[in-house]
VEXTORBA-700283 format. One record per residue (C-alpha): x, y, z; residue in three letters; residue number from 1. Coordinates in pm, 1 decimal. Layout:
REM residues N
+----------+----------+----------+------+-----+
:       xx :       yy :       zz : code : pos :
+----------+----------+----------+------+-----+
:        X :        Y :        Z :  ALA : NUM :
...
+----------+----------+----------+------+-----+
END
This chain:
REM residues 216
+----------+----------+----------+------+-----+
:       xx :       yy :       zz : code : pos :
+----------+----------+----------+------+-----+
:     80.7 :   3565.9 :  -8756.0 :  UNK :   1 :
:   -283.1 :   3700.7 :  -8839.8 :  UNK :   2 :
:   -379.8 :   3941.2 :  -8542.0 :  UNK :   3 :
:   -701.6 :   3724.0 :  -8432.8 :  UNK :   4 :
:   -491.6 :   3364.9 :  -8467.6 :  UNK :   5 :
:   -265.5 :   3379.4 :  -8168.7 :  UNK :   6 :
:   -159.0 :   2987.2 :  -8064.6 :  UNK :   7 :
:   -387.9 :   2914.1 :  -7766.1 :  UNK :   8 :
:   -291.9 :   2756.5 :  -7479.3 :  UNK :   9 :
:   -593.6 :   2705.3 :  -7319.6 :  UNK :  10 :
:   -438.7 :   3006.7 :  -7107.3 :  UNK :  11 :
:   -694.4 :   3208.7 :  -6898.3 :  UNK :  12 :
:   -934.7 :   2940.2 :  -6719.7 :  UNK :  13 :
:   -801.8 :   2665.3 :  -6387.9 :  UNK :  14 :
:   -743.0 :   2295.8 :  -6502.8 :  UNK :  15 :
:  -1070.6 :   2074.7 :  -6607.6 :  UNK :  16 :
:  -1319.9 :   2008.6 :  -6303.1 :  UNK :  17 :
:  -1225.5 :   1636.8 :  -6375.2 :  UNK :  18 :
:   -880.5 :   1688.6 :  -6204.3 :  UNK :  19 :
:  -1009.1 :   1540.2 :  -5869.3 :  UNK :  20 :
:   -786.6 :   1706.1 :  -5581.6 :  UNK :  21 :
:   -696.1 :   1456.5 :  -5278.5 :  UNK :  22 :
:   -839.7 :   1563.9 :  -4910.3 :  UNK :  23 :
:   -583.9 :   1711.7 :  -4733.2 :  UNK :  24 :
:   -487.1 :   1417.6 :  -4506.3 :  UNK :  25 :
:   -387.8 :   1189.5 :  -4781.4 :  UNK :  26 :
:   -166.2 :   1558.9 :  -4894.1 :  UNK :  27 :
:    -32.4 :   1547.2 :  -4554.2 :  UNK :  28 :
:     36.9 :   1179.5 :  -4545.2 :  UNK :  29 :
:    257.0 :   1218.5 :  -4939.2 :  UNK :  30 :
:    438.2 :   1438.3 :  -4757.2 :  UNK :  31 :
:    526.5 :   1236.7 :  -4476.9 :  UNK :  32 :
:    620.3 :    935.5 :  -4728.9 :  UNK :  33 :
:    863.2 :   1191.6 :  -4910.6 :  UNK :  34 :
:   1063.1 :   1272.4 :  -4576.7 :  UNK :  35 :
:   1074.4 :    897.3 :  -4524.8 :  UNK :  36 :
:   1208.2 :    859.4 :  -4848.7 :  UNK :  37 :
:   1471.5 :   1113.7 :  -4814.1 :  UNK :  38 :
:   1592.4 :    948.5 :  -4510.8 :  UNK :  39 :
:   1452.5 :   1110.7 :  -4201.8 :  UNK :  40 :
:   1180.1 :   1027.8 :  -3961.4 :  UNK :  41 :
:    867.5 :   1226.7 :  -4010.0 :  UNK :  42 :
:    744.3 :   1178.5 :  -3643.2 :  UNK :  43 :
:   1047.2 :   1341.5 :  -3468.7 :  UNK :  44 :
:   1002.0 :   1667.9 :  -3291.0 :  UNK :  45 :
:   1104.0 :   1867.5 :  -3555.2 :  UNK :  46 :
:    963.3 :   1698.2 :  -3882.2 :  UNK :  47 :
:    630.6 :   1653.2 :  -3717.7 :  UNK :  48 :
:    383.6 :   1912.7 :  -3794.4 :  UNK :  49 :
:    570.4 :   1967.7 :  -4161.2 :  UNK :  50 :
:    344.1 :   1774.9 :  -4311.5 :  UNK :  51 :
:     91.7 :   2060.9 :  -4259.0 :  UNK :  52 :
:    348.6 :   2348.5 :  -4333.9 :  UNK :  53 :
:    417.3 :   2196.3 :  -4639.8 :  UNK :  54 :
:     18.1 :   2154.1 :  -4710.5 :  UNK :  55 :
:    -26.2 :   2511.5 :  -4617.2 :  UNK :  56 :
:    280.0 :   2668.3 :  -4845.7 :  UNK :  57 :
:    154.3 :   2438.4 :  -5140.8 :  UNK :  58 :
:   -188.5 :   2624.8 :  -5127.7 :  UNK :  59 :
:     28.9 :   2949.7 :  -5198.4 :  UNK :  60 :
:    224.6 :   2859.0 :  -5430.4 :  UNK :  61 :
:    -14.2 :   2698.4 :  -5679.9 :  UNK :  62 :
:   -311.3 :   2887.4 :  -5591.9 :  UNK :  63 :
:   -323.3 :   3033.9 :  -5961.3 :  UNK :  64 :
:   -521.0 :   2722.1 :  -6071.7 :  UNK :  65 :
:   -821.1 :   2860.5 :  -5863.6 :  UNK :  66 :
:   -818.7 :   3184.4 :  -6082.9 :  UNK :  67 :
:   -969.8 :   3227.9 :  -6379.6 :  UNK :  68 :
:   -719.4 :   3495.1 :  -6566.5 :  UNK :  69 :
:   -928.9 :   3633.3 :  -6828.0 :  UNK :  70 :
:  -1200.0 :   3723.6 :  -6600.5 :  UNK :  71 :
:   -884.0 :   3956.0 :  -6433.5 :  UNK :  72 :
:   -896.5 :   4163.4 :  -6700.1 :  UNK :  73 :
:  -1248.5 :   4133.7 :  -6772.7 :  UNK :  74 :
:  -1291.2 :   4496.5 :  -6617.3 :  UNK :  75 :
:  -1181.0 :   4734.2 :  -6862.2 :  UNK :  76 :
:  -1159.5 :   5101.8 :  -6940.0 :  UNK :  77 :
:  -1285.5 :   5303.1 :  -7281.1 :  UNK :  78 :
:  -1234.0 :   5678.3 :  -7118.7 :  UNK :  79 :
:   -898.4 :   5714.7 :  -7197.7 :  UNK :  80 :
:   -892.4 :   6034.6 :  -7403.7 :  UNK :  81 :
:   -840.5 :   5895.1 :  -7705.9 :  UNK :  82 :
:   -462.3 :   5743.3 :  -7570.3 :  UNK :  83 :
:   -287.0 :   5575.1 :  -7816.5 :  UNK :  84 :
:      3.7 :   5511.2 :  -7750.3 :  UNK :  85 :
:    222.4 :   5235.0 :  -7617.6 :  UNK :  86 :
:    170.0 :   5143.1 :  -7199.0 :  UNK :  87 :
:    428.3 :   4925.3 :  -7065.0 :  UNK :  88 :
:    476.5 :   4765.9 :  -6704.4 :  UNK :  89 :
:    816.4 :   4640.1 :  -6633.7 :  UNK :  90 :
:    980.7 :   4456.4 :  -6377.4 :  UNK :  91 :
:    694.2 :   4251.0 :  -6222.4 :  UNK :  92 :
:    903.3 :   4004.6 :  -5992.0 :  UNK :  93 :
:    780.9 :   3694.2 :  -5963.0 :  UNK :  94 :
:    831.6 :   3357.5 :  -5838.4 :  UNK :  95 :
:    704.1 :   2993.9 :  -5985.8 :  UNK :  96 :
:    748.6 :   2653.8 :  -5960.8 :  UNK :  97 :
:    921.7 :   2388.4 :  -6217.2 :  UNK :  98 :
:    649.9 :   2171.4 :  -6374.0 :  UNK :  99 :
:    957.3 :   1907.5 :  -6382.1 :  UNK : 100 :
:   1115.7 :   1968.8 :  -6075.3 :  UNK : 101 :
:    902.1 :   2138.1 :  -5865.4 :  UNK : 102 :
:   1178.3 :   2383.2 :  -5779.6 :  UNK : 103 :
:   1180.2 :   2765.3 :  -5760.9 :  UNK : 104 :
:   1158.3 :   2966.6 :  -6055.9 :  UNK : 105 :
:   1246.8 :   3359.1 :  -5993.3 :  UNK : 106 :
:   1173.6 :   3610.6 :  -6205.1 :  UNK : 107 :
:   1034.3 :   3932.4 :  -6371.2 :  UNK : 108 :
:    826.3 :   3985.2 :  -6644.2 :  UNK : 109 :
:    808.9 :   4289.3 :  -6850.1 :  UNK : 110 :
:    462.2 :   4358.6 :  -7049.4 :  UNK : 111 :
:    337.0 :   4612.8 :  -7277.0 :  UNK : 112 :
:     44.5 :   4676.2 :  -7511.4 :  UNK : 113 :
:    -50.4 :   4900.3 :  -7797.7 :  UNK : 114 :
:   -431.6 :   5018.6 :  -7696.4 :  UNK : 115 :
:   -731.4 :   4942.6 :  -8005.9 :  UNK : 116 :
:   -984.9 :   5079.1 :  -7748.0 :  UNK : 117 :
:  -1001.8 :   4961.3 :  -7396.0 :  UNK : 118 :
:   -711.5 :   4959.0 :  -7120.8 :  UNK : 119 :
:   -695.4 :   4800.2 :  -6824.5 :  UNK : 120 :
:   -552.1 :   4888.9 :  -6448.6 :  UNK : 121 :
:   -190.3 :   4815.9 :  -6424.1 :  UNK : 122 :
:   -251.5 :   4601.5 :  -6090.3 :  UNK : 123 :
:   -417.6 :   4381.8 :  -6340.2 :  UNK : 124 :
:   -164.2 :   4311.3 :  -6549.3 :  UNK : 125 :
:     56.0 :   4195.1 :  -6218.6 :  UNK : 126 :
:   -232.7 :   3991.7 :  -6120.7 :  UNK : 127 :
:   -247.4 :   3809.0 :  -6442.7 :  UNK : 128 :
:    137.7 :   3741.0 :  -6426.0 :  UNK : 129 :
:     66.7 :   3613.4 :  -6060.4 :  UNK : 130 :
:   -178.2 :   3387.5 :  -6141.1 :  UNK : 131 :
:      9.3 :   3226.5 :  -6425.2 :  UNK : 132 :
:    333.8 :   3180.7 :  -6211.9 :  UNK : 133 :
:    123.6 :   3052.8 :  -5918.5 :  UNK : 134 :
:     39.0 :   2717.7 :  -6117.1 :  UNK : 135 :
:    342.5 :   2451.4 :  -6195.3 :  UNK : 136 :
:    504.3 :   2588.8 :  -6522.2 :  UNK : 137 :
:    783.3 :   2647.3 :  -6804.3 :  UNK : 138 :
:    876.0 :   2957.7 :  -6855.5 :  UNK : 139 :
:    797.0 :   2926.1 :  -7289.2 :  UNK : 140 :
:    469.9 :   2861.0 :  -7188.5 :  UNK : 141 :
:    423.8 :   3146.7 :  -6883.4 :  UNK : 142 :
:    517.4 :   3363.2 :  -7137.6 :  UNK : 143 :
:    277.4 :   3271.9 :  -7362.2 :  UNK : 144 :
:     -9.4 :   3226.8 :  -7187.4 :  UNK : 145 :
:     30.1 :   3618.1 :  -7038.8 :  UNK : 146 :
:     35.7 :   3688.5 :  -7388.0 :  UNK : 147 :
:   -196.0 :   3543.5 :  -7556.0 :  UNK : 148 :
:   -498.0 :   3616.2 :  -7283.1 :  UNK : 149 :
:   -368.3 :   4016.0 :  -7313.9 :  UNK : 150 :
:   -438.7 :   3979.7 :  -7716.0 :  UNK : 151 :
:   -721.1 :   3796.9 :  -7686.5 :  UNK : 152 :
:   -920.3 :   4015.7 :  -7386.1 :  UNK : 153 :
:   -829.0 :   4364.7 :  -7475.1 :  UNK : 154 :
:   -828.6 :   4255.3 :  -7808.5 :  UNK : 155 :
:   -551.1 :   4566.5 :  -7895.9 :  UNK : 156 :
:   -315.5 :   4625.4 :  -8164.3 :  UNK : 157 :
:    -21.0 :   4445.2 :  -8043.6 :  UNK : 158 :
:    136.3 :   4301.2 :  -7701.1 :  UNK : 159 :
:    507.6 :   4208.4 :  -7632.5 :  UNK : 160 :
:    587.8 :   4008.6 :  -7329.5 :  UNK : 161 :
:    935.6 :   3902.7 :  -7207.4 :  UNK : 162 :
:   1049.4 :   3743.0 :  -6904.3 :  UNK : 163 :
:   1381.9 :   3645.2 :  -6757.0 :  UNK : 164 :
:   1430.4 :   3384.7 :  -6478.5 :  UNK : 165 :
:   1677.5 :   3206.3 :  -6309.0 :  UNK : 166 :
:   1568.3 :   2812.4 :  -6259.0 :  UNK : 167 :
:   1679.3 :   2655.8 :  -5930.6 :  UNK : 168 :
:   1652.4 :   2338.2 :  -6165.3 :  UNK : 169 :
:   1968.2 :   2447.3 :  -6309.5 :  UNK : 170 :
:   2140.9 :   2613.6 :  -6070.0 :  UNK : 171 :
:   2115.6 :   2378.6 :  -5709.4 :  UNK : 172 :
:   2129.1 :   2090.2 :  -5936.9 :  UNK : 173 :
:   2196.0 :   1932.0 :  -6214.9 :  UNK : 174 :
:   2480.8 :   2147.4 :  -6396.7 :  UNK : 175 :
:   2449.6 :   2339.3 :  -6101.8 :  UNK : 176 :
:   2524.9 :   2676.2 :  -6293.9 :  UNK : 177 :
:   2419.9 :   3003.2 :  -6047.6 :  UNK : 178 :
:   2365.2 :   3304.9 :  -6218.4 :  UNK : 179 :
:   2194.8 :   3193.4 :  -6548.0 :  UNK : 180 :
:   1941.4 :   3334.4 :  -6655.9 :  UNK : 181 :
:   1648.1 :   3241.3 :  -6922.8 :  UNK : 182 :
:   1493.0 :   3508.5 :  -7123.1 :  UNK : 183 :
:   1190.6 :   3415.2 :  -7321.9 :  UNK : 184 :
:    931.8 :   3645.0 :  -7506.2 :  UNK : 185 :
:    597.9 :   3678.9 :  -7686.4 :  UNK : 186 :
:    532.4 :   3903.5 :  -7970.0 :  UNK : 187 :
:    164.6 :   3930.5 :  -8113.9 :  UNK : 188 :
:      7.1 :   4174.1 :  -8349.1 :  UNK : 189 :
:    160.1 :   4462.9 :  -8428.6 :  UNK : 190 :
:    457.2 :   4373.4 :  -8164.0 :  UNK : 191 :
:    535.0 :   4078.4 :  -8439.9 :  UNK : 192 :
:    432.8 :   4254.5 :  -8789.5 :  UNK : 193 :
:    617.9 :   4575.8 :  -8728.9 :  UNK : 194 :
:    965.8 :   4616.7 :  -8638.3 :  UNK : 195 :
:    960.4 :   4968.2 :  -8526.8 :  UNK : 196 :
:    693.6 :   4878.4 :  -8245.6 :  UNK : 197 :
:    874.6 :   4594.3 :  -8138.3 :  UNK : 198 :
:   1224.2 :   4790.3 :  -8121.4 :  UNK : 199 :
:   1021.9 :   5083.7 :  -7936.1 :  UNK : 200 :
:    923.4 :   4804.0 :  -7659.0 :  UNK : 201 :
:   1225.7 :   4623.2 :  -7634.5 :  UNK : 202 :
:   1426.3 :   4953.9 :  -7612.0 :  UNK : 203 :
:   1150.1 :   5096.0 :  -7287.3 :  UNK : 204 :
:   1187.6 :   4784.2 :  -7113.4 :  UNK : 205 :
:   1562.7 :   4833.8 :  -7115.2 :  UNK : 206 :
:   1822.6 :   4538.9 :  -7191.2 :  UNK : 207 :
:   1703.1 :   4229.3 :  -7095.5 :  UNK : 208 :
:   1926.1 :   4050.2 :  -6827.7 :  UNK : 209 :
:   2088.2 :   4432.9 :  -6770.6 :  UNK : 210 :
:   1941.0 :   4410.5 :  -6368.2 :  UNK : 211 :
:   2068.5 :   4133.1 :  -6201.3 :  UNK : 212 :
:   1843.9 :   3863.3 :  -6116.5 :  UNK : 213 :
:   1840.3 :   3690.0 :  -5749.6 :  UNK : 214 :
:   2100.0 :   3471.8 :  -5710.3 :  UNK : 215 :
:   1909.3 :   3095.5 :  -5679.7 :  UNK : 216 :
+----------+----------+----------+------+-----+
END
């Protein structure tokens, strides 16, 4: 893959302005149809302000679409020394949602980056995986889109991302199979063109799937 031709994803900016949100009450009000629906009465004591929990808990999970992730790592940093070398950030935990179940995804993502000229701070980089996570998502395309804005922002020599997750999707439901875990990963640039690079990355981050995930 030619360094400056990554697949875009449309990655680092929230969803088109013509998404039109609905007010809160008519949130508040799906909700209350969905309890109905499962059976239950949404104006009993204990059902009757989680309409408005659920509201409020929605705005934290999928508050990455109101954050514009290549402006994250817009701020950058050219005094380095001359460094050259390899930086790597491992074991960012995270948690997402399903976009097809709306169910937990749990998580950690490992990231590293060979330098051209600029670097950016390491709370970055866990910012950028937060903001992806906090949007409905698969993990194929989490992983790529935390690739792909790295390349194409700090514009360095190579970047290798993997994640591994365990999906609720698959594991309260369905085949209900607890303990699996997904491992995905990104390789762009040098990460993908040169073997070496990509071995010395794989081999920092350790073994993927070697820590156990959370059991979900």
């Amino acid at each position: 893959m030619d360094k400056k031709t990554p697949a875009k994803l449309n990655a680092g900016f929230p969803p088109s302005p013509a998404i039109v949100k609905p007010s809160r009450a008519e949130a508040e009000a799906a909700v209350r149809t969905l309890i109905r629906w499962a059976g239950d009465d949404p104006e009993r004591e204990g059902l009757r302000d989680t309409p408005k929990r659920v509201v409020r808990s929605y705005e934290e999970f999928y508050s990455g679409y109101d954050v514009d992730a290549v402006e994250l790592l817009s701020r950058t940093f050219e005094e380095t020394e001359g460094y050259d070398e390899m930086i790597v950030l491992r074991d960012i935990r995270f948690a997402s949602h399903c976009e097809h179940h709306m169910v937990p995804i749990i998580g950690k993502v490992h990231v590293g980056y060979l330098p051209r000229r600029r670097v950016v701070g390491i709370s970055k980089l866990a910012r950028l995986v937060e903001a992806f996570a906090s949007r409905l998502q698969i993990q194929e395309k989490l992983t790529a889109q935390i690739a792909n804005t790295i390349f194409d922002v700090l514009e360095p020599e190579g970047v290798g991302v993997v994640v591994e997750a365990a999906h609720q999707c698959m594991t309260t439901r369905g085949v209900r199979k607890p303990g699996a875990a997904l491992v995905t990963s990104r390789m762009l640039g040098s990460f993908r063109s040169d073997p070496a690079t990509r071995r010395e990355f794989l081999s920092m981050i350790g073994n993927p799937s070697s820590a156990p995930l959370p059991n979900v």
